[in-house]
Phi, psi and omega in degrees: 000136187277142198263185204281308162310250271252298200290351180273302230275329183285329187282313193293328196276001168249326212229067168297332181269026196273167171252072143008292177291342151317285168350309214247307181299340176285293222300314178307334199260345176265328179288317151301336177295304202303337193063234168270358172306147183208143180289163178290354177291317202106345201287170155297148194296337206261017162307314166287320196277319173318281225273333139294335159291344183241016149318275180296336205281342170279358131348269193097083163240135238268142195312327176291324197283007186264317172314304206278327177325321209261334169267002198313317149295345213279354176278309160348299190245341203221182182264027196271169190219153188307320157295341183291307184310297195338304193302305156326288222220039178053168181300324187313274190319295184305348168263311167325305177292323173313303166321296183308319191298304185293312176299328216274334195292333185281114175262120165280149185221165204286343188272099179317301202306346193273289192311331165321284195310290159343319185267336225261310187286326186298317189274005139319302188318311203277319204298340188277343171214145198263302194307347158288323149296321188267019170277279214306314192303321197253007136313309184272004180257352178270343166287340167263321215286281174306022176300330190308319171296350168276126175291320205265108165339309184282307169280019165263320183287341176285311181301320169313304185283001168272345178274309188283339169309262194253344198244352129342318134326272176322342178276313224275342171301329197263351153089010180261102188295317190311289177328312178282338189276347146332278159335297205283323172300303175323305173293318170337296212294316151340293173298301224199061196284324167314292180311344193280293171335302186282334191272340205252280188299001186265322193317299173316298203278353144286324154319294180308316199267345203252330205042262192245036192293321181270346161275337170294312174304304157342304179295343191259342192263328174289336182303332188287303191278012179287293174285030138252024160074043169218112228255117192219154188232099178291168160209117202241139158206139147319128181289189182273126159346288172328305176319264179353285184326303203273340170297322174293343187279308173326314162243027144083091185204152155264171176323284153001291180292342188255116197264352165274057190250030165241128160257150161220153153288119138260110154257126192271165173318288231209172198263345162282315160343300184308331190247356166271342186273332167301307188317315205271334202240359146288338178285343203261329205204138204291171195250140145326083224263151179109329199257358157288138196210149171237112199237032168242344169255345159245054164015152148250182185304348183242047179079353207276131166233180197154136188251146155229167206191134164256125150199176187289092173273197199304162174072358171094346223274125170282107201277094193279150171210121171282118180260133158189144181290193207264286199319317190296286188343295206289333164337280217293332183286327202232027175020219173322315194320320196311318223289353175287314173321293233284312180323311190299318171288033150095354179277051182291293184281318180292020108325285166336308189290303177322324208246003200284320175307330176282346167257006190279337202264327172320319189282314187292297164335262179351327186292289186307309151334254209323332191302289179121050176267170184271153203295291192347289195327300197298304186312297132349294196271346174271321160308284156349283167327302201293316193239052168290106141274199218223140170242137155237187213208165170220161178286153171291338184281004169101340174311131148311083201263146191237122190212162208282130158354182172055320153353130150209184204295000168295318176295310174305326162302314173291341139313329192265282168209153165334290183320307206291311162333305190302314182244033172290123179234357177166161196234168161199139197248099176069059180043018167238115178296162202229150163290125169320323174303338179313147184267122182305163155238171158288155163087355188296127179255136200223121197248174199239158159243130201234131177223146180301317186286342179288124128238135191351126179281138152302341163273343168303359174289330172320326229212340177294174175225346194246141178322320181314306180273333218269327159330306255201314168300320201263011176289282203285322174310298169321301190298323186310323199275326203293315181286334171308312184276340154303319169304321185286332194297311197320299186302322191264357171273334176283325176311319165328271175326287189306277172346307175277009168090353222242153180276155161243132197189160199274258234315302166335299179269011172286352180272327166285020159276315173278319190310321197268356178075038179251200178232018173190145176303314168346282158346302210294325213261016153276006196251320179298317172285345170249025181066026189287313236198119157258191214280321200275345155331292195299343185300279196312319168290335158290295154245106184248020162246009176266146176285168177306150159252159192266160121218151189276313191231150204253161205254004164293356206021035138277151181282132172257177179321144174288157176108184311146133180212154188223016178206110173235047190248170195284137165247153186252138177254111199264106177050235186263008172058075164247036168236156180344293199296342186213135180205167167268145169319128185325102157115352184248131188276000215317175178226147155286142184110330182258167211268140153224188188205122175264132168268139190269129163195113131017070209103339194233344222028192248260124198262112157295107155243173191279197184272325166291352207260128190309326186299320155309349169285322164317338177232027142329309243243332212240073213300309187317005179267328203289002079134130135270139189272144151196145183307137159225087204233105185295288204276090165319290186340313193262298165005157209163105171231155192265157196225101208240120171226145158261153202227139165273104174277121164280159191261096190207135149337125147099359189310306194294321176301320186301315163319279152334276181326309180286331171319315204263305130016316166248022151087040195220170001108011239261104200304290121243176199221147181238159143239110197252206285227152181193141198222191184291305141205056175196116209242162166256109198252147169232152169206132180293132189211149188248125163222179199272334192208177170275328184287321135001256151328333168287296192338292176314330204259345155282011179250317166289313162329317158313324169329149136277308186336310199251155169267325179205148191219105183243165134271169184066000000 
């Protein structure tokens, strides 16, 4: 445990302006409060929060968050209160602690839906200040290092797997490499202690066998560049267990096969040093191909910048070697933590400027709060976010765009801004249009084509990759559906009205709007289309002396259920219903030109069936569900509808091409095609078909009747 001198003399020696005396009284006020508490090690309690100061203080971080280190527990665990920190050690320190206090509060649990709300309150918590995350980081890495002191076997795994989940991430998004890999080893040995164990003696037994291997390659590597006129500060290590584990699973490869587990840093002066030191060791030693990355003239999301470059170095040895100047190091080493060094030395805005990709996905959370997204959702998009690699891409004007492996221009749109996402109707990748679905690469330049009439399709959700677009689709899907049942609700409530003789008019229903308790007739009469709300209710909040009104027969000219229906208005069915409110029955095929009917169901609105479908009788008993229906398709032309007909084949050379060829002939479609039986000779094709109409379609199956081939042609 570092005594009260050694966490000051460590603070002062990175820091001179530091307040000492601050320092020295949080140490004094926490260790009395904490008392006689002891950890599950047996150790005294206030040993952790030291030992979390001396944490940051390997940072470098600025006195107060060193401050917040020492206290962190103490609202928590002792009878200290926020005002009490206020009044001692200022408002700064007490909301950094408060803050810390509120992420220590959150219990994650294993019930996704919990853990969403949970995280949704953490980056609230964290968003108002960053140094609030990095107290809880380097809270949770001394709580892992002592993990071994917890007995129940089942909370070391929760705890493991939640360090390796969300905050292992979180270091490595804020750009602190040690820390996460750190994080991920710590968990590593938790999770999965056999494999860690063998992979650790196999480690050992390459060692042994390698001997001094990483300092010879060191040596050789400074001898090169000395002797290119360049004074460089080489550094080798073995990655982390962890590390190793996960490349081989990534590239399905064994120990044996994987020949880069040693790295080393080159650190150089200046950011031209960086690219004459690449220069020197492609000339001297062969490049991997493929294996080069430039992360200094293209950041990643967290600051990280760095040339990296794989080669057949000394020894025959495949060599990883990281280029960067001592300032990009302490970056790439203390992430965000740095951007407080570097502020305090008067380097506020280039700090600032440097570090801003790293708080930007912070903020697009934050957006999606404001959004109104669902915890799932938030959750669901910070994984992501979190375990990204990076493709980058450009604007035709040259903006960089930074985007998750996988990406395509839906994603990209919505990277540049929402709007261009929104009324994205198509791209072109390198001056050639393209499928929105197309996979981005580095270096793509991708400019989007954009229409005012356009909104996000619900399918594009298949194929996006970043939370942000996937977010911002299932946003717009909601409204779209939120106006569809409102349009329907509308309809089945003026129907309502009119029947009972009563006026209808938004002034009207504006008075059944607080009885249900909603915040706009929008609302209401969307509650109504999805059957939330029935029609003759909204009647009834209104005029609460008119009786129910009656009808006998549905404008469908089926006879319906006997009994009281309380709705008869027209719903327009538009093409394929690909919106909430109205869709067709699982299995059911109608055409414009067939007689249908919509059932009413609680939650989903209104299920199409045709008029004939055996499945209506099941809602005989249940008059008031019922709906009349009627087609609305502006555009004949454009239209698409699916169609399921079967056919009896004689079994002959060339039988399917004829089909086809007439099929396509008369302008028809064929989406898919089955054989469920086939015999010697004569097999049964079924095909799935897109035409326009019911008249449509007779065309076709008296034309396919005509075939010698086929013997029979039904539909369904």
């Amino acid at each position: 445990m570092l005594r009260q001198y050694e966490l000051v003399d460590r603070v002062v020696a990175y820091d001179p302006q530091a307040d000492e005396a601050a320092l020295n009284r949080a140490y004094v006020f926490g260790t009395r409060k904490h008392g006689n508490q002891k950890r599950a090690s047996g150790d005294p309690y206030f040993s952790h929060p030291i030992e979390v100061a001396g944490i940051l203080t390997e940072l470098r971080l600025d006195t107060a968050t060193i401050i917040t280190g020492l206290l962190h527990d103490t609202i928590e665990d002792t009878d200290t209160t926020v005002a009490e920190i206020e009044e001692l050690f200022g408002k700064e320190v007490a909301n950094l602690v408060d803050g810390v206090t509120k992420l220590s509060r959150l219990e994650w649990d294993s019930e996704h839906a919990k853990q969403a709300e949970n995280f949704r309150k953490f980056l609230l918590a964290m968003s108002s200040d960053i140094r609030v995350l990095l107290v809880k980081l380097a809270d949770r890495l001394h709580n892992m290092r002592t993990l071994h002191f917890i007995s129940k076997p089942e909370k070391r795994q929760r705890i493991a797997q939640e360090t390796m989940d969300i905050y292992a991430p979180l270091a490595g998004r804020m750009g602190m490499q040690e820390v996460r890999e750190e994080l991920e080893d710590l968990s590593f040995q938790v999770l999965q202690p056999e494999a860690r164990d063998t992979l650790i003696n196999r480690l050992n037994q390459i060692r042994e066998e390698r001997s001094d291997i990483v300092e010879r390659i060191s040596e050789m590597l400074r001898s090169t560049f000395k002797a290119h006129g360049m004074d460089v500060v080489v550094y080798g290590r073995e990655k982390k267990p962890f590390s190793v584990w996960k490349k081989m699973e990534r590239r399905s490869i064994s120990l044996e096969q994987l020949s880069d587990i040693y790295g080393f840093r080159v650190i150089v002066e200046d950011v031209a040093d960086c690219y004459k030191a690449v220069g020197i060791l492609h000339t001297t030693w062969p490049m991997v191909p493929g294996r080069f990355k430039d992360y200094i003239s293209t950041p990643k999301n967290n600051g990280y910048r760095s040339i990296h470059t794989t080669i057949i170095g000394p020894e025959r040895k495949r060599v990883e070697v990281q280029v960067r100047t001592r300032k990009l190091h302490e970056v790439a080493e203390y992430g965000i933590a740095a951007h407080w060094f570097y502020k305090d030395r008067g380097n506020h805005a280039e700090a600032s400027e440097e570090f801003a990709n790293t708080f930007k996905w912070l903020r697009h959370l934050v957006e999606m709060l404001e959004h109104g997204s669902s915890a799932e959702e938030l959750l669901e998009h910070s994984k992501l976010q979190l375990f990204v690699d990076q493709v980058f891409c450009f604007t035709p004007k040259g903006l960089l765009i930074t985007l998750p492996r996988g990406a395509t221009p839906v994603d990209f749109a919505y990277a540049v801004h929402t709007d261009i996402g929104d009324t994205c109707v198509g791209c072109k990748i390198n001056g050639r249009h393209m499928p929105l679905r197309t996979e981005l690469k580095n270096g793509d330049e991708v400019e989007i084509i954009r229409s005012k009439a356009q909104t996000p399709s619900p399918a594009w959700e298949a194929f996006v990759a970043t939370g942000k677009a996937r977010s911002a689709i299932r946003r717009a899907a909601r409204q779209s559906q939120q106006h569809e049942l409102a349009r329907l609700g509308r309809l089945m409530v003026s129907s309502v009205f009119e029947l009972a003789g009563k006026e209808f008019s938004d002034a009207v229903l504006e008075r059944a709007v607080g009885r249900f308790d909603r915040k706009d007739i929008e609302e209401l009469l969307a509650d109504v289309g999805e059957g939330r709300i029935q029609a003759y209710d909204v009647l009834k909040a209104v005029y609460p002396r008119v009786r129910k009104p009656k009808v006998g027969e549905g404008a469908s000219g089926r006879a319906l259920p006997s009994g009281e229906r309380a709705v008869k208005p027209l719903v327009k069915l538009d093409k394929r219903m690909s919106h909430g409110a109205v869709h067709f029955a699982e299995g059911t095929y109608p055409l414009p030109g067939d007689r249908i009917v919509g059932i009413l169901t609680p939650g989903e609105g209104v299920t199409v069936y045709p008029i004939d479908s055996e499945a209506l009788a099941a809602f005989d008993s249940e008059p008031e569900r019922w709906i009349d229906v009627t087609w609305d398709v502006q555009n004949e032309e454009e239209a698409a509808f699916l169609a399921k007909i079967t056919l009896m084949v004689r079994n002959e050379v060339g039988a399917l091409g004829s089909i086809a060829t007439l099929i396509a002939d008369y302008d028809g479609n064929i989406d898919t095609l089955s054989t469920p039986q086939r015999d010697r000779d004569f097999y049964t094709l079924q095909i799935m078909l897109e035409v326009r109409d019911l008249k449509h379609l007779t065309s076709i199956m008296s034309a396919l009747r005509g075939l010698s081939v086929v013997n029979k042609v039904t539909r369904g």
